[in-house]
N, C-alpha and C positions, 0 to 999 in steps of 0.2 A: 718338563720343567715349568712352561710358561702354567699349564693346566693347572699346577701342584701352586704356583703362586698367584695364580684368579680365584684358587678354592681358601687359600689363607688370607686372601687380602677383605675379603668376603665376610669370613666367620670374625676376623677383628673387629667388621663394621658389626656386627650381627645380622647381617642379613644373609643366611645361608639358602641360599637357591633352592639348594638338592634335595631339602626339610618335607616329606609329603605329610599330608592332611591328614589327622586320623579321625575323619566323620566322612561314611562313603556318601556321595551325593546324592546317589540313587541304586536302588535296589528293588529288585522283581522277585514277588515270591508267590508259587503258586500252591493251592491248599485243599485238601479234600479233609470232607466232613463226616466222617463216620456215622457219627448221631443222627443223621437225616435219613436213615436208614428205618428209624423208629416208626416216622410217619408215611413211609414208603417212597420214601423219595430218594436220586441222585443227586448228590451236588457237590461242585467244583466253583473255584474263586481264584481270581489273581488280586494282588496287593501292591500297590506301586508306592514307596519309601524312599520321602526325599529327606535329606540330611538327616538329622538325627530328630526330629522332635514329629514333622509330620509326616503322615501317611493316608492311605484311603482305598478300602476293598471293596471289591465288587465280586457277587456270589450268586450265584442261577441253580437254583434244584426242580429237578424235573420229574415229576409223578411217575412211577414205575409199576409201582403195585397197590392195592388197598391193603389197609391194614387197622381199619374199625370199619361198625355198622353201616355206615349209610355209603361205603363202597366209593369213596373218590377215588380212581384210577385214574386221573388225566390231569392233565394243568402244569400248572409249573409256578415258582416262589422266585422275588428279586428281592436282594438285600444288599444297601449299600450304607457303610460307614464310616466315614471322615474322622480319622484319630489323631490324639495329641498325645505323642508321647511322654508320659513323666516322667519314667525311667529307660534308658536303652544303656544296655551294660554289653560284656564280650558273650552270657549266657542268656542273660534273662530281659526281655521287655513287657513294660508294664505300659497300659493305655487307658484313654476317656475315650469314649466313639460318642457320636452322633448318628441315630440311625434311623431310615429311612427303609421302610419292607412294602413288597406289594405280593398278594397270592391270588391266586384263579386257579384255582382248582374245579371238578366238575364228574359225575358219571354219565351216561347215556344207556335206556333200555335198563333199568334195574326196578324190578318188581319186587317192589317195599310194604310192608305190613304195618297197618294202624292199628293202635288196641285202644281197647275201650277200656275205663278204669271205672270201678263201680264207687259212688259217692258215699264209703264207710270209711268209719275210721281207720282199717285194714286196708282200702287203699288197694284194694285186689285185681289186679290186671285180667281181665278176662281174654279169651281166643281173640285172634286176630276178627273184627266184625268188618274189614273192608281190603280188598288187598288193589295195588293202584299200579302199572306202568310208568314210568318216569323218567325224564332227565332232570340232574340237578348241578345247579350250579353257586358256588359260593366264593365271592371275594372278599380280601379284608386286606387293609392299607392305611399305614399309622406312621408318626416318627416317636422316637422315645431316644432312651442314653441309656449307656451300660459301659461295662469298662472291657478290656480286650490282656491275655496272659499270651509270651512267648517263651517258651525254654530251647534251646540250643540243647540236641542229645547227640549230634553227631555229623560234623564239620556244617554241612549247608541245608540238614534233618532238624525240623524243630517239632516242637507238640506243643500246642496251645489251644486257647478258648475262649468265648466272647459269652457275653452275660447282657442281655438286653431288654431294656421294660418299654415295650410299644401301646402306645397308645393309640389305638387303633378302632375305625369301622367295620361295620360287615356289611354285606350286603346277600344274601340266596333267594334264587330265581329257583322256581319248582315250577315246570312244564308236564303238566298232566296228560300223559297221551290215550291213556285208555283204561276201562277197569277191569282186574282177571279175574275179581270174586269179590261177593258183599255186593249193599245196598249203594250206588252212586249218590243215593237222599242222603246218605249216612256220611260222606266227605266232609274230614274237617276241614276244608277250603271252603265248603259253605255254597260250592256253585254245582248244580244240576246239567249242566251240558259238558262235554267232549267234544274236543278236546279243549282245554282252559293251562293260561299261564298265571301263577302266585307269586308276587314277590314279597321281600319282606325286608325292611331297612330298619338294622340298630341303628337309631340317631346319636344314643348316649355313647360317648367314649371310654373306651373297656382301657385298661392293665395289663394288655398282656406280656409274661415273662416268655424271653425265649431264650434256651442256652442251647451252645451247641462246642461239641470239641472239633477239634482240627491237626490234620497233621502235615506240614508244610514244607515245601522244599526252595531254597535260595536259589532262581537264576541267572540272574545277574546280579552285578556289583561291581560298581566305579565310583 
């Protein structure tokens, strides 16, 4: 009886106590990226989402396999996004990210072929005229903005995807370790002795797009 008249004397003031919050405060969601698959890599993100409007992911892909010519197998990719949410609904969030990527990737031991292009109009790639021993290594590290998609498919299962234009440096170190065939005078590095390291720095700031999907699961929520 007293309970039944503490809870009615309450709701006539309007202040009902027992009212909870419908914006959770915080929420962990952790994500893997299929797409990163493309460039041979794993990767895995957690998301930490405070009230309803900000958020901020952090994502590590880690070189698994080559999967173009010049055979990067090693290294690994950081990417991290501070978001604003503009819309957070029961299905679907919509986001601005700020973003922040750093990559180091790299082979070791890969005997790589130089060709010569003969100065015609045709442009015609002759044999290989020098074949080299090598390690190589390339980083690149930019911030750019993109926007970020969540859909809700099935209670705390979502699918989404981020959209990111990085503007971005490079930097590849090419470590000549020895020649398997061909002329060493003939290196388009320009240097005559073994073994020799090349670097080579884009100054100018690139564009790069990078999108990737994601499929994500809710684990916590308060």
């Amino acid at each position: 009886m007293f309970f039944t008249l503490v809870l009615s004397t309450h709701s006539a003031r309007g202040q009902d106590t027992l009212k909870l919050p419908t914006t959770k405060v915080h929420r962990v969601f952790a994500h893997y990226y299929p797409t990163a698959l493309i460039a041979g890599d794993i990767c895995f993100g957690l998301e930490h989402s405070y009230k309803k409007r900000l958020s901020h992911e952090f994502s590590l892909s880690l070189k698994s396999f080559n999967t173009n010519f010049y055979y990067y197998n090693k290294g690994y990719r950081l990417d991290y996004l501070f978001k604003y949410n503009i819309w957070t609904g029961k299905y679907f969030r919509f986001s601005t990210n700020l973003s922040l990527t750093y990559k180091n990737i790299y082979f070791d031991n890969r005997v790589i072929d130089y060709y010569y292009v003969e100065p015609s109009p045709t442009r015609t790639p002759r044999q290989p005229y020098i074949t080299l021993l090598e390690d190589r290594r390339l980083k690149e590290y930019g911030i750019g903005l993109g926007i970020s998609l969540n859909f809700k498919i099935y209670k705390g299962l979502f699918l989404g995807g981020d959209v990111t234009f990085n503007r971005v440096n490079y930097q590849t170190t090419y470590n000549i370790k020895g020649l398997v065939s061909g002329d060493i005078h003939e290196s388009p590095y320009g240097d005559n002795s073994l073994p020799f390291k090349y670097i080579t720095d884009n100054s100018k700031n690139h564009i790069a797009p990078y999108l990737r999907l994601k499929i994500s699961c809710l684990l916590t929520k308060r």
